[in-house]
C-alpha positions as CSV (number, residue, x, y, z in Angstrom):
1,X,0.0,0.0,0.0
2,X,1.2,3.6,-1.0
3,X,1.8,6.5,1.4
4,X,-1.5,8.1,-0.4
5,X,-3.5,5.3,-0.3
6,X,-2.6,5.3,4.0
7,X,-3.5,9.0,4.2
8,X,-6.9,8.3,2.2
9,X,-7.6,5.5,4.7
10,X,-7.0,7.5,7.2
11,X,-9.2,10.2,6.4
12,X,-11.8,7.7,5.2
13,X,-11.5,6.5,9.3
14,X,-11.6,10.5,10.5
15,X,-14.7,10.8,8.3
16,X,-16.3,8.0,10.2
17,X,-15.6,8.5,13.4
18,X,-17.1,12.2,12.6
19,X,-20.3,10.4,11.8
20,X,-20.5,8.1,14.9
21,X,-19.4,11.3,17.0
22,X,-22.4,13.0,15.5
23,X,-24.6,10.8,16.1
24,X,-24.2,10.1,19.7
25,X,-24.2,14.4,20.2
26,X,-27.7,14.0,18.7
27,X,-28.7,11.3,20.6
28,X,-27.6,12.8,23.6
29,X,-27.4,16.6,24.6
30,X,-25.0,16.3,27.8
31,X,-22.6,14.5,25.7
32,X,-23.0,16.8,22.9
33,X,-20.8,19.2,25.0
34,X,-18.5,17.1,25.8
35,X,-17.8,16.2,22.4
36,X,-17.6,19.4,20.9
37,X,-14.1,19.9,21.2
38,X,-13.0,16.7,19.8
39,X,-15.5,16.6,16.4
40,X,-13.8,20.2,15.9
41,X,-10.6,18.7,16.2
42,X,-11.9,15.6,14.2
43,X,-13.0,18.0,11.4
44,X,-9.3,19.9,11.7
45,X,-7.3,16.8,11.3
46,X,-9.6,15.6,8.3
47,X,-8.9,19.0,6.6
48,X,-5.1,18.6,7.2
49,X,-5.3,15.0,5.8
50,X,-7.5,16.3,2.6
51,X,-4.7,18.5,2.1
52,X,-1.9,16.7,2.4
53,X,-4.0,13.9,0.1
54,X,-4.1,16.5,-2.6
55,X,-0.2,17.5,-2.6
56,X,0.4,14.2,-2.7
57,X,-1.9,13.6,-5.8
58,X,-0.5,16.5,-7.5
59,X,3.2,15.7,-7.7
């Protein structure tokens, strides 16, 4: 497996776990505070990945 196809699993795991961490903050207002901070993270490191993803595509 290529270094690109790693950082598109990766993502494709961040992406997920975005959902499921969605879903329980709607499920559940209390946690939805709680999780806050980490889907904003979540979201951050997908962007970075995206990024990265497409410089590596590009070259």
């Amino acid at each position: 497996m290529s270094e690109l196809e790693y950082l598109k699993e990766a993502l494709d795991h961040v992406d997920y776990a975005l959902d499921i961490l969605r879903k329980v903050a709607r499920k559940s207002r209390t946690m939805a505070d709680s999780l806050e901070d980490i889907i904003y993270h979540l979201e951050e490191a997908g962007d970075l990945l995206d990024s990265m993803i497409s410089r590596e595509s590009s070259k």
